[in-house]
Structures are given as C-alpha cells and as structure tokens.
C-alpha positions as CSV (number, residue, x, y, z in Angstrom):
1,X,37.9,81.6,-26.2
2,X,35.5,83.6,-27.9
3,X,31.2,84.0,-26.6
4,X,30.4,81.4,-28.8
5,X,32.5,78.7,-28.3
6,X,32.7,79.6,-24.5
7,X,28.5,79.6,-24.7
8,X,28.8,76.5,-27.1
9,X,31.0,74.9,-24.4
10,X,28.5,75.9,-21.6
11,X,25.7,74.4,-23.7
12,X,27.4,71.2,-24.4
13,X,28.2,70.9,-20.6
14,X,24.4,71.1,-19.7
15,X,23.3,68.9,-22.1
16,X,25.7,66.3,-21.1
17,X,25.0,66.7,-17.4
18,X,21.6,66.6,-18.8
19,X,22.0,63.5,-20.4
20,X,24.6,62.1,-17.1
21,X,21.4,62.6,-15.2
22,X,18.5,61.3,-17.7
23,X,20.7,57.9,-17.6
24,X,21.0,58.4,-13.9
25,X,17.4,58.7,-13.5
26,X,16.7,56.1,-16.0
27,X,19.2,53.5,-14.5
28,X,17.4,54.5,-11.0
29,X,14.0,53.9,-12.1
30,X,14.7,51.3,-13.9
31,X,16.5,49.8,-10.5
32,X,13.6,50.5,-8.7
33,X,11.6,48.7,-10.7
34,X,13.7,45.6,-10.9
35,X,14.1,45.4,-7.4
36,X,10.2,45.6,-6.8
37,X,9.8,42.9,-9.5
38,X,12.6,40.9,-7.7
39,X,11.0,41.5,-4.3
40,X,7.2,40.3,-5.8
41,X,8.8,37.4,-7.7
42,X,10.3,36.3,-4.4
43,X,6.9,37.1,-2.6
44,X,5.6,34.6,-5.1
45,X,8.0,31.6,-4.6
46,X,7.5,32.2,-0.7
47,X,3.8,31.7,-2.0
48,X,4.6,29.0,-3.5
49,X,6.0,27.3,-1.2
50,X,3.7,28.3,1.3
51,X,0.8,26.3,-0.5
52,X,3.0,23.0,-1.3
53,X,2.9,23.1,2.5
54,X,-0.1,23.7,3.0
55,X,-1.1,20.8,0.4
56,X,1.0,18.2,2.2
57,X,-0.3,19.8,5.4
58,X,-3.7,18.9,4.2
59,X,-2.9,15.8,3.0
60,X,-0.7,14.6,6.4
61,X,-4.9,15.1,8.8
62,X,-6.2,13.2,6.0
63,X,-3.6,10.2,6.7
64,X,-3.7,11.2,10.4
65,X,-7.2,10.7,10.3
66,X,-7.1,7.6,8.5
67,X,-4.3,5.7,11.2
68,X,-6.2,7.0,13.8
69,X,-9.2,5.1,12.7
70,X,-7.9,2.3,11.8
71,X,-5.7,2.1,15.3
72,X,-8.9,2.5,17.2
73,X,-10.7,-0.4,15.0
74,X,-7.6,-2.7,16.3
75,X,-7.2,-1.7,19.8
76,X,-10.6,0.3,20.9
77,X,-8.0,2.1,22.6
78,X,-9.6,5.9,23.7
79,X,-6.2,7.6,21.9
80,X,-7.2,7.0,19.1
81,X,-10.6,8.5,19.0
82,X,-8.7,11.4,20.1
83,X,-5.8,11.8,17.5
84,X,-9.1,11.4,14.9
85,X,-11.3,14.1,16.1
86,X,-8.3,16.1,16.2
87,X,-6.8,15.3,13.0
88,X,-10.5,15.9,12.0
89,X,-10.7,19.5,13.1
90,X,-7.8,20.3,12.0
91,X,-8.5,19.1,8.0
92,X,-11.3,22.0,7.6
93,X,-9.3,24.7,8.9
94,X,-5.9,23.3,6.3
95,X,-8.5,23.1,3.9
96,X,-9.5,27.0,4.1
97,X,-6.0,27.9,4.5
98,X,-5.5,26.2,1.2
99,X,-8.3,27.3,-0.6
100,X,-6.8,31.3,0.1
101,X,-3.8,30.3,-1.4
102,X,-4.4,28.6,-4.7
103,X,-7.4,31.5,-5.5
104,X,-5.2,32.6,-7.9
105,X,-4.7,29.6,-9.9
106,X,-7.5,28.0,-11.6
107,X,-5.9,24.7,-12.1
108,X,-5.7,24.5,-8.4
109,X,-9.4,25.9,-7.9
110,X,-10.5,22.9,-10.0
111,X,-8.7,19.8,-8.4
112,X,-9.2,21.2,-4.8
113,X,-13.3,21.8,-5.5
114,X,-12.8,17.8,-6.6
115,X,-10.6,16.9,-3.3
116,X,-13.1,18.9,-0.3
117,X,-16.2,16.4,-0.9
118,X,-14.2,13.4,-1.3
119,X,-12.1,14.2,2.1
120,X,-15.8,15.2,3.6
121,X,-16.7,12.2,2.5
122,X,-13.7,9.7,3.8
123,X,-13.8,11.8,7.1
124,X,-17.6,10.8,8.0
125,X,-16.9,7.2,6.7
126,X,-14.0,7.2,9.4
127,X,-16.2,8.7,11.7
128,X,-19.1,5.4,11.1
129,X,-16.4,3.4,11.3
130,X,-15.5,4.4,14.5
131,X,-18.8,4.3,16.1
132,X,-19.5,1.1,14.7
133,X,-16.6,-0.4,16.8
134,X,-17.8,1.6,19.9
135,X,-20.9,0.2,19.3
136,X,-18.9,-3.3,19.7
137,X,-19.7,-4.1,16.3
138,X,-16.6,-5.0,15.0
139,X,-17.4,-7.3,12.5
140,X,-19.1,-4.6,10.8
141,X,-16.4,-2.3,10.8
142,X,-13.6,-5.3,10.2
143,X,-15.9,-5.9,7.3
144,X,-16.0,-2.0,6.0
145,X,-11.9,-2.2,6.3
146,X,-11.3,-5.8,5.2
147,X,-13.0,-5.2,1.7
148,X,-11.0,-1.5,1.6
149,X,-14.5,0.4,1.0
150,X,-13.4,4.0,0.1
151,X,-10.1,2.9,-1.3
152,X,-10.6,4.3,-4.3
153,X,-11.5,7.4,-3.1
154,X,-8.8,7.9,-1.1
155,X,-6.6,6.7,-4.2
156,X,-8.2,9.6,-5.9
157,X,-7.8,12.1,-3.0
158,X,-4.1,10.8,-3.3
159,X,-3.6,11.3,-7.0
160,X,-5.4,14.9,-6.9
161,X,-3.0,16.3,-4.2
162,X,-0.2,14.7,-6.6
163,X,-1.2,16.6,-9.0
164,X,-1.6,20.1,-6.9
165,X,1.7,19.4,-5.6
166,X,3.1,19.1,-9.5
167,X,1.1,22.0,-10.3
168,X,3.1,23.8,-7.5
169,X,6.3,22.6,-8.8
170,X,5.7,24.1,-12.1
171,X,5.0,27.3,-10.5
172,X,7.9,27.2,-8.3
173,X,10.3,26.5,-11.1
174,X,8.5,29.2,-13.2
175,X,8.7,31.8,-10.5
176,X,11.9,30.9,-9.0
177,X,13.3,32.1,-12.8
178,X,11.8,34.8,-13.0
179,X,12.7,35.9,-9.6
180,X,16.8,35.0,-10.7
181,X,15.7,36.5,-13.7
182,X,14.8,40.0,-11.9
183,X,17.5,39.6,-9.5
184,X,20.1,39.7,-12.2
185,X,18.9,42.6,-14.1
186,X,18.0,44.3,-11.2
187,X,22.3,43.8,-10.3
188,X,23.5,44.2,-13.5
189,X,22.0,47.8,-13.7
190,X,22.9,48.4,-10.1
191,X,26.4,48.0,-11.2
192,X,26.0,50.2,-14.4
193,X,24.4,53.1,-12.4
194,X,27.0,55.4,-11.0
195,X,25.0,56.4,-7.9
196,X,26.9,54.5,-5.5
197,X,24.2,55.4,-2.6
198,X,21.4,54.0,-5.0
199,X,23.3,51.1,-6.0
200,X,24.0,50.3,-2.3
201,X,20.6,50.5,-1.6
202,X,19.3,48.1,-4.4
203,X,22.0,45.5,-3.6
204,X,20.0,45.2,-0.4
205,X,17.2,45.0,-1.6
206,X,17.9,42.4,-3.9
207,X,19.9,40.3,-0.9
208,X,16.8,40.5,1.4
209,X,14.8,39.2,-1.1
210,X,17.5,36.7,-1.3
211,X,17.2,35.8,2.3
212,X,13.7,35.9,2.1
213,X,13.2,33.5,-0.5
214,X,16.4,31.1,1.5
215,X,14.0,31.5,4.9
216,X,11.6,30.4,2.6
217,X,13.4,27.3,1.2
218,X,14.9,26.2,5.0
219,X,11.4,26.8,6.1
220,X,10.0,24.0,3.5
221,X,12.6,21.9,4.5
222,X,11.8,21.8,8.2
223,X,8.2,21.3,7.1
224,X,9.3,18.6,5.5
225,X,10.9,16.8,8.3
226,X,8.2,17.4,10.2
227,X,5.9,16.0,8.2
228,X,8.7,13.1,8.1
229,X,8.9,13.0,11.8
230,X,5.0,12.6,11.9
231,X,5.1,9.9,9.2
232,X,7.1,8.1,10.9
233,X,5.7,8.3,14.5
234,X,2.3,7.5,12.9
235,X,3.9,4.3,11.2
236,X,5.0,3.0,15.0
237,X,1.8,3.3,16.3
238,X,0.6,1.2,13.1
239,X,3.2,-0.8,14.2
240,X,2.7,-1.2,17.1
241,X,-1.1,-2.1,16.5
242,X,0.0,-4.6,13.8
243,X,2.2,-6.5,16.2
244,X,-1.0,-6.5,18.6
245,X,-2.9,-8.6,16.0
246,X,-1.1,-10.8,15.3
247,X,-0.5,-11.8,19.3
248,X,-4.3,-11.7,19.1
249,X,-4.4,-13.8,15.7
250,X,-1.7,-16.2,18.0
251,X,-3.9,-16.7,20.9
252,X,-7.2,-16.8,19.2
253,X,-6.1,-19.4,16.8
254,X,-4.7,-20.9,19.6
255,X,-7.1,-20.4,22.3
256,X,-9.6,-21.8,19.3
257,X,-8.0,-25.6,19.1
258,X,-8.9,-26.6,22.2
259,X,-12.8,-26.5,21.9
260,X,-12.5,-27.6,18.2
261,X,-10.4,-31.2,19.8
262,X,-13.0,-31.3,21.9
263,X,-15.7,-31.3,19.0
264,X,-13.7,-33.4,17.3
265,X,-13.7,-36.3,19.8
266,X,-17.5,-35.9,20.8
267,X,-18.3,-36.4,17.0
268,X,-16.5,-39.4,16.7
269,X,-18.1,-40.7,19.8
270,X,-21.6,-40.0,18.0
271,X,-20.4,-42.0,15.4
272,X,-19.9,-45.0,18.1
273,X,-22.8,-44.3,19.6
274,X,-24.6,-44.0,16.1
275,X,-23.8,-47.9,15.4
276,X,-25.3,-48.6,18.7
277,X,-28.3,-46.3,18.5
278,X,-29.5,-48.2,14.7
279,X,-28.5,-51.6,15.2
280,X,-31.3,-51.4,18.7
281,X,-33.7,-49.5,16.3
282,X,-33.0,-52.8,14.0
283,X,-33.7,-54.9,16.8
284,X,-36.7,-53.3,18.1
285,X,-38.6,-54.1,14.7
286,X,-37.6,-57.2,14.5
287,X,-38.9,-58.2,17.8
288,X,-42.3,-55.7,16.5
289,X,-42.4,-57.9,13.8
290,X,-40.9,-61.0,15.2
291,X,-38.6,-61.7,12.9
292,X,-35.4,-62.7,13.1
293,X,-32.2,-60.2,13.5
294,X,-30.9,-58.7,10.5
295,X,-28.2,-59.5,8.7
296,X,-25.5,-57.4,9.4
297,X,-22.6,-55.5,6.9
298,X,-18.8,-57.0,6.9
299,X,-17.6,-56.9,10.7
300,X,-20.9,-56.4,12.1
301,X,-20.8,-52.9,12.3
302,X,-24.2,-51.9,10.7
303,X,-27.5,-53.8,10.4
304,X,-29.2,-53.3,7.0
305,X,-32.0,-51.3,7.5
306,X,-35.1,-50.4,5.2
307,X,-37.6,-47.8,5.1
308,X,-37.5,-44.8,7.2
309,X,-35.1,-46.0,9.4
310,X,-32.2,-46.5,6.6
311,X,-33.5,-42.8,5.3
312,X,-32.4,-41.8,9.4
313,X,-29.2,-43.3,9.1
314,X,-28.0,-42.1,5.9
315,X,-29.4,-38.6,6.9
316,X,-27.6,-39.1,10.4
317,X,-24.1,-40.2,8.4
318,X,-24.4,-37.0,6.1
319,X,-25.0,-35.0,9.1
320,X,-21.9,-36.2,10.2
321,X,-19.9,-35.9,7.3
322,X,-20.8,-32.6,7.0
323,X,-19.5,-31.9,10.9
324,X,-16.1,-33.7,10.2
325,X,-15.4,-31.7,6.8
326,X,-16.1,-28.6,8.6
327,X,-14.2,-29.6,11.9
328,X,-10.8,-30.6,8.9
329,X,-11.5,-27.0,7.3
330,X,-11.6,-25.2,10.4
331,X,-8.3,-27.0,11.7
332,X,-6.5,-25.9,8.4
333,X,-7.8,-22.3,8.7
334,X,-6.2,-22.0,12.5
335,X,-2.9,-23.9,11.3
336,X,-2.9,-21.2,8.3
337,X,-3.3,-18.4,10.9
338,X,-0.4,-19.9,13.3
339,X,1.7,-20.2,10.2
340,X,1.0,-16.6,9.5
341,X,2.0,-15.0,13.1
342,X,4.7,-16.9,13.5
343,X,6.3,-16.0,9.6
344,X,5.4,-12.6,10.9
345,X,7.7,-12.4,13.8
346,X,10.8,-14.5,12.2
347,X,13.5,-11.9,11.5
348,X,15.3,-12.7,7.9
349,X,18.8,-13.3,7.8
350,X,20.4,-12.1,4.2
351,X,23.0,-14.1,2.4
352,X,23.9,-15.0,-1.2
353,X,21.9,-17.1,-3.2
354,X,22.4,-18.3,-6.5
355,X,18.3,-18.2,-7.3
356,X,18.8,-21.0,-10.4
357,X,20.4,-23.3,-8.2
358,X,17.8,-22.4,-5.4
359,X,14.9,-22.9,-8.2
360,X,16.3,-25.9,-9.7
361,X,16.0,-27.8,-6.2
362,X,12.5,-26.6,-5.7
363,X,11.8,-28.3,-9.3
364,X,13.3,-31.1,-8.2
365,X,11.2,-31.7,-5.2
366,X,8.2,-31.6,-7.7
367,X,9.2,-33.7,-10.4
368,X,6.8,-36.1,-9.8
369,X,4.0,-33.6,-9.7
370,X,5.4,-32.5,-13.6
371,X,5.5,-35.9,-14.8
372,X,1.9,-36.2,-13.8
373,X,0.8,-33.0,-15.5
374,X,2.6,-34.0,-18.2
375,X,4.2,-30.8,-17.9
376,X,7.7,-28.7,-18.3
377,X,9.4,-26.3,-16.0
378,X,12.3,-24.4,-18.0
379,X,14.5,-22.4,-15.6
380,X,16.7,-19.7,-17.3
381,X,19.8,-18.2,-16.4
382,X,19.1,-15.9,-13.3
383,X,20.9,-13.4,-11.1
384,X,22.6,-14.2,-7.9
385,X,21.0,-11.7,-5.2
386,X,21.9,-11.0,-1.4
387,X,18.1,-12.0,0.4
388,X,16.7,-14.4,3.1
389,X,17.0,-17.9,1.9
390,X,14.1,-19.3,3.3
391,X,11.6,-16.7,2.4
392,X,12.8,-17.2,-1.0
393,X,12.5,-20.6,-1.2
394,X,8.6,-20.1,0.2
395,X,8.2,-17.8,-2.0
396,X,9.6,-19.5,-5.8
397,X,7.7,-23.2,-4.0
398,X,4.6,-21.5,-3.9
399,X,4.5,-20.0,-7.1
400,X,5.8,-23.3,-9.0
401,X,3.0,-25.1,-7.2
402,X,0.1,-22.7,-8.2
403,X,1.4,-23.2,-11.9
404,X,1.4,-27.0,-11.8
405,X,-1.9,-26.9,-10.0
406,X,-3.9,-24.6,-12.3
407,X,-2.9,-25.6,-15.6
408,X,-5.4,-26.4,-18.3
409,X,-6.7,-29.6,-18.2
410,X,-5.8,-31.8,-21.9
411,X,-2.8,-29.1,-22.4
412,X,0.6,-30.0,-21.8
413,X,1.8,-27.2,-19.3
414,X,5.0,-24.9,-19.9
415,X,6.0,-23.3,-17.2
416,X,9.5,-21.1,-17.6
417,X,11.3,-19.1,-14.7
418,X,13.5,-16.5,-16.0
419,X,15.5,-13.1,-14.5
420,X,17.0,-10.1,-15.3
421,X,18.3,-7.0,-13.3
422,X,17.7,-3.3,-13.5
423,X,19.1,-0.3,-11.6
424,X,19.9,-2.4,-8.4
425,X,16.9,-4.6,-8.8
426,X,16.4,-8.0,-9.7
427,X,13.6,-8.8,-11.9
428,X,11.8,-12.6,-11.8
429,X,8.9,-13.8,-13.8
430,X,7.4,-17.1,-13.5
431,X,5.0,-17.7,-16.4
432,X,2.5,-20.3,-17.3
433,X,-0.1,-21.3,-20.3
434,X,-2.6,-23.0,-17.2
435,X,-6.0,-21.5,-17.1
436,X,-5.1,-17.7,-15.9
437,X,-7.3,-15.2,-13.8
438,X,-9.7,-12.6,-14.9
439,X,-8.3,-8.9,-14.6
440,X,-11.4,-8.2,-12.2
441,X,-9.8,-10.8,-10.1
442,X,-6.0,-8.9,-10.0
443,X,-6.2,-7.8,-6.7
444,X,-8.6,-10.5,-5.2
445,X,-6.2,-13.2,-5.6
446,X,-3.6,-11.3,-2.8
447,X,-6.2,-10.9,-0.3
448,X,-6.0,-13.3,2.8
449,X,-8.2,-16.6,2.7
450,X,-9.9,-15.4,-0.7
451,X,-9.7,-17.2,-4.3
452,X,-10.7,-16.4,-7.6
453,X,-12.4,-18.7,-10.1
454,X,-13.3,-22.1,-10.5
455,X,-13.3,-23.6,-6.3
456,X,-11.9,-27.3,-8.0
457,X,-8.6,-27.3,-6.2
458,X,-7.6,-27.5,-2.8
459,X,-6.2,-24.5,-0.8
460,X,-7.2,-21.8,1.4
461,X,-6.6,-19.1,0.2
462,X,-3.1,-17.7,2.2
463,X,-0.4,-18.6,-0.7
464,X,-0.1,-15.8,-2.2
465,X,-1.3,-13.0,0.3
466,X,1.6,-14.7,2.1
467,X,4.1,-14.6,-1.1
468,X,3.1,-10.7,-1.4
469,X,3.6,-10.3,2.4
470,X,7.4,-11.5,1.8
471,X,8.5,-10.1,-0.9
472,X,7.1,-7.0,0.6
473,X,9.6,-7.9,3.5
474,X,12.3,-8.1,1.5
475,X,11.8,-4.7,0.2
476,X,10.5,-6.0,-3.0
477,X,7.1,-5.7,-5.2
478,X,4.9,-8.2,-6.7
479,X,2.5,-8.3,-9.9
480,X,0.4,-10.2,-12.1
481,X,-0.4,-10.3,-15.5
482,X,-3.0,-12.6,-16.7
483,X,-6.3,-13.5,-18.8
484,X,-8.6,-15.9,-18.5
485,X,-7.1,-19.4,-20.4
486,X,-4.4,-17.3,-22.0
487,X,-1.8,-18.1,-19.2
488,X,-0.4,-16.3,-16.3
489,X,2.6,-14.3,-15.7
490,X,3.8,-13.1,-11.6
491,X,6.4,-10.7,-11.4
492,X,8.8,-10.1,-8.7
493,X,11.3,-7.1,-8.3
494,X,13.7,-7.9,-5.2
495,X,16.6,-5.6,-4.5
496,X,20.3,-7.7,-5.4
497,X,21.9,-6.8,-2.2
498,X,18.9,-6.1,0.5
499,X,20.2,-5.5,4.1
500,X,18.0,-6.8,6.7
501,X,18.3,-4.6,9.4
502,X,15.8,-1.7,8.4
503,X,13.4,-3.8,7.0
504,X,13.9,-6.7,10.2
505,X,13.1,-3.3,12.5
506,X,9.8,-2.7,10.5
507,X,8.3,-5.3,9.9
C-alpha cells in the first residue's frame, strides 16, 4: 500500500472511531438523560399518589370527626369526645401536609383554599354540638342534627375533595405516561448503545424507578384498605349507636303509654264528674231563684243552662275536646314509633315475587277506595325480582294509598304502576295526576313525622320516611319527581336478585 492510501486508511479509521464514539457518547447522554427523566416522571406519580392520599386522608378526620359527634349526641358516651378531638387535631396537620403537596398545581390551590374554611367551619359546629349535649341540652343539639344544619356544607366539602381526587387522577394518568413514555426510550436506546457497562447501568435505573413507582402503587393500595378498614369500623360504632336508639325509641314509647292510659281515664272521669259538677250549679240557681229544676237534654245527662254558666260548660267541653284529640294524637305517634323499632329489627327473608301479581292484590284490597275517588289504577307489565315480600308489599300499599289520597279534588285520578330493568336493577314508577308537591318540599316529604302542603288529610307523617327506610334495606334507592297540581311520579330502583345476608347484618 502506498503513504496515501495507508494515511487515507489511518484517517478513515479515526474518523470512524470518531464517529463510533460521538454515537457512543450521544447514545450515553442521551441515556442519561432518559433515565433522569424516567426517574423524575416516577418521582412525580409517587407524588401523585402521595397527595390522593393525603386527600382521602383529609377527607377520612373530617368523617371521623363527624361519627364521633354524632355517636356522642346518641350515647353521651366519653369515647366519643375523644375520637373527635383527636380526629380534630389530626385534620390541621393532613391539611398542611396537603397544602405542600398540591403547591404546584393551581387547580388544587383553588379548591383546597375553598375546602380549609368550610372544614374550619363544620369542625367548630361539631364542637357546639358537642358541648351543647354536655351541657344536657340535647334537644338543642337533636334539633341542630335533626334539621341536618351544615349539610350542605359538608355536601360541598364532599364534592370539592371529588374533584381534587379527579384532578389527581388526571395527573396520575398524565404522568404515569410520560413516565412509560421515558422508560421506553430510555430502554430502547439502552439497547442500541453498545456499551454494555452503560447499558447495564441504565437498565437499573430504569427498573428501580420501576420498583419505585410499584412500592408506590402497593403503598396506595394499603392506604386504601386502611381507610376501608376505618370505614368500616366507624360504620359499627354507627351501628352500634343506631341499634341503641331504637331500644331507646322502644322503651320510651313504651315506658310513655302508661302515664298517657292513665290521662286518658282521669279525663274521662272529668267528663263524669263534669255532668255532675253543672247539673248542681243548675240546681243551685234554681233554688237562688226558686224556680223549678230545669229541664234536662235526652237521658238526663245535661241540664240546659243559660248565661255564664252554659258559656263554662261549653268552655269546659272544648277544654276537654281539646285534651282527648291530643291524648288520640299522642297514642298514634307512640304506635308509629313501636311500629318503627320493631320494622327496624325484623330481618327480611328474600324470595321470588312476581311484583304485578303482588300489585294487583294490593289494588284489590282498595277497590273500594278507587271507586270512591272515581279513580283508575293501571298496572303494567313488571319484572319478577328476588326481595322480601312483606317489605314490598308495605312499600307498593303505601305508595298506592298516598296516590288515592292526594288526588285533586273534581279530577278523575289516573294512577299507572309500571317497570323496567337495567344493568341488574329493577326500575318501578308509580305515577299520579293528584295535586303533587313543591320541589322545595323534595326532601321534606322523607323526613320522619314531617308533611308538606295542605294539613287536610290524615296521617303522621312516617309513610314514606318508612318506604325510603326499606327500600334502603333492600339495597335499593328512592326518588320523586313532582310539581305542584301537575302530578307526582316516585321511583324505586331495587336490585332483581338482592341476597339478604349483607344487608340483614347491617341494618
């Protein structure tokens, strides 16, 4: 070979070791890079994860917080103080910890500077709550719960950590791409690179970041149960304080008949003693005025009287009126609460029903209530379910009867059951053209011994805070849909084969 070609060769040599070792370096650098990018994007889903956490965390004091508070309004047992302050201490702390972590996301900024004063807020209402009942008055504090004052904040509360949460998802799924996205560019030029030593080394990289972002996921997880395992222990002791009411709604309503009997038979014995008391008054002015007796009513009972004494007895016979419709109202109010406690502890048994044959027999037991109304009940084909009989023939009765009883007066009432089924569920809706119930009153017309509307028909309020507390039972939901004089329309969704034992154990 001659200079040249052996310098030529020499050249071309250098340059392509050159070259060998610009991709080298490139395909090294460019490794490096990846696998920091990998190693950040998986620093960011563990940060990500991290603050879903740390929402739910936030979110499980608040409900901690909230069970405590209302187990100590139940029981007044000392517990339950404590589980409060200590869910309480531990919300400002998970509320710091949460603010760090979501500094880098104004979206998240926004909705937690709207959650902090409205968990502030519900916090020191729990707190008066409590030392209202410590203060023995429980009415107040039955009164503050009863009406759900707050609700709606804690609703919102609810619905902003929702949307954190979703917020966090979005992030998760964008980061958790980007970091398979850096992972498999980060391999793929590992494997081009010839530098076996260099690719070694990035392959590990790459699979720690892999095991950290799996210790991440497993870590969520048991987070997760957790937060399920508190849940759940949380429900018992509502449970638990649930079951204590009602044995105290038992005896009280119990405990409360025997005085009422008692009131019941004095009364009538001032209604003996009332004949007695006006027919002497009677006497005594005739003998003032020597004149002879009075003529007395059919059977003798009453002596006509004039003046201010027949003012005193028809002020004394009002006076009793009033005592006896009082003493009747007070009767059906215990009877409704006996009802109630013992519905409460019946355990369902589930079978098949066909629910048109089912309905059909409860429209037959009130046919003479339609012909009255001048009314029509129009029961369409309907599915076949697996449920408790019994609740579901409480439930359909009561529903039928609030239709015949609230229809418009002069308007021949229509009244139409009809079914369908959906994605394991099957859907009832009994409908009416009666008088219907103002949208302001939606929620009203659920709540125990309270009624919407014109007072003109008997009842006392428990029908349908006790439909809604069966069909919840059943693992079901209720609704209504109504305007005022345009009708109503109740919806049930009830699952077509509901097994009893979970739901038996929780209720």
């Amino acid at each position: 070979m001659t200079s040249d070609a052996t310098r030529r060769r020499a050249i071309g040599q250098i340059l392509l070791l050159a070259a060998g070792l610009m991709v080298l370096t490139v395909i090294s650098a460019g490794s490096v890079y990846l696998v920091n990018k990998a190693r950040e994007d998986a620093r960011w889903v563990v940060h990500t994860v991290e603050s879903e956490n740390q929402i739910s965390f936030t979110q499980l004091q608040l409900r901690r917080a909230e069970s405590a508070q209302r187990g100590f309004l139940l029981t007044l047992q000392p517990r339950f103080q404590t589980d409060f302050e200590e869910a309480a201490s531990q919300l400002g702390p998970a509320i710091t910890r949460l603010s760090q972590l979501v500094t880098d996301n104004p979206v998240q900024r926004r909705l937690l500077d709207q959650m902090v004063p409205l968990s502030n807020q519900r916090i020191d209402e729990f707190r008066q709550n409590i030392e209202l009942a410590r203060m023995r008055r429980l009415d107040a504090a039955a009164k503050i719960v009863r009406e759900d004052i707050g609700r709606d904040a804690m609703n919102h509360i609810y619905d902003l950590a929702g949307q954190m949460r979703a917020e966090e998802d979005r992030q998760f799924a964008l980061r958790t791409a980007d970091a398979d996205r850096s992972q498999t560019l980060a391999a793929s030029m590992t494997g081009i690179g010839s530098g076996f030593v260099l690719a070694g080394i990035s392959i590990f990289l790459v699979r720690r970041s892999l095991r950290a972002r799996e210790d991440a996921e497993a870590q969520l997880r048991d987070y997760n149960l957790n937060l399920e395992a508190t849940i759940d222990e949380r429900t018992a002791d509502l449970r638990e304080a649930n079951d204590e009411i009602q044995r105290f709604a038992y005896i009280v309503s119990h405990d409360l008949r025997s005085p009422l009997v008692n009131i019941m038979g004095f009364t009538s014995e001032l209604e003996e003693l009332r004949g007695d008391i006006f027919r002497r008054i009677a006497a005594l002015g005739c003998a003032a005025t020597s004149a002879s007796p009075p003529p007395m009513v059919a059977g003798g009972i009453e002596p006509v009287l004039d003046g201010e004494d027949k003012q005193l007895s028809q002020d004394f016979t009002e006076a009793l009126g009033f005592i006896k419709s009082s003493i009747a109202k007070m009767d059906r109010l215990i009877s409704a609460i006996l009802h109630l406690t013992r519905e409460g502890r019946r355990e369902f048994e589930p079978v098949r029903i066909e629910t048109r044959e089912l309905i059909a027999g409860i429209v037959a037991t009130v046919a003479h209530q339609v012909a009255e109304a001048e009314a029509q009940i129009r029961v369409e084909p309907l599915p076949a379910i697996v449920s408790d009989r019994l609740a579901l023939e409480q439930i359909f009765s009561n529903l039928i009867d609030n239709a015949l009883k609230y229809l418009k007066p002069g308007v021949p009432g229509d009244i139409s059951v009809r079914g369908r089924t959906k994605l394991g569920f099957a859907i009832f809706e009994i409908a009416d053209n009666g008088r219907g119930v103002d949208p302001k009153d939606h929620q009203r017309i659920f709540d125990l011994f309270r009624r919407a509307g014109t007072q003109d028909r008997p009842g006392q309020g428990i029908g349908l805070a006790h439909v809604r507390t069966l069909v919840r039972r059943l693992g079901g939901t209720m609704s209504v849909a109504s305007e005022l004089h345009s009708g109503s329309t109740f919806t049930i969704t009830l699952p077509i084969n509901w097994a009893a034992s979970k739901r038996n154990r929780e209720s």
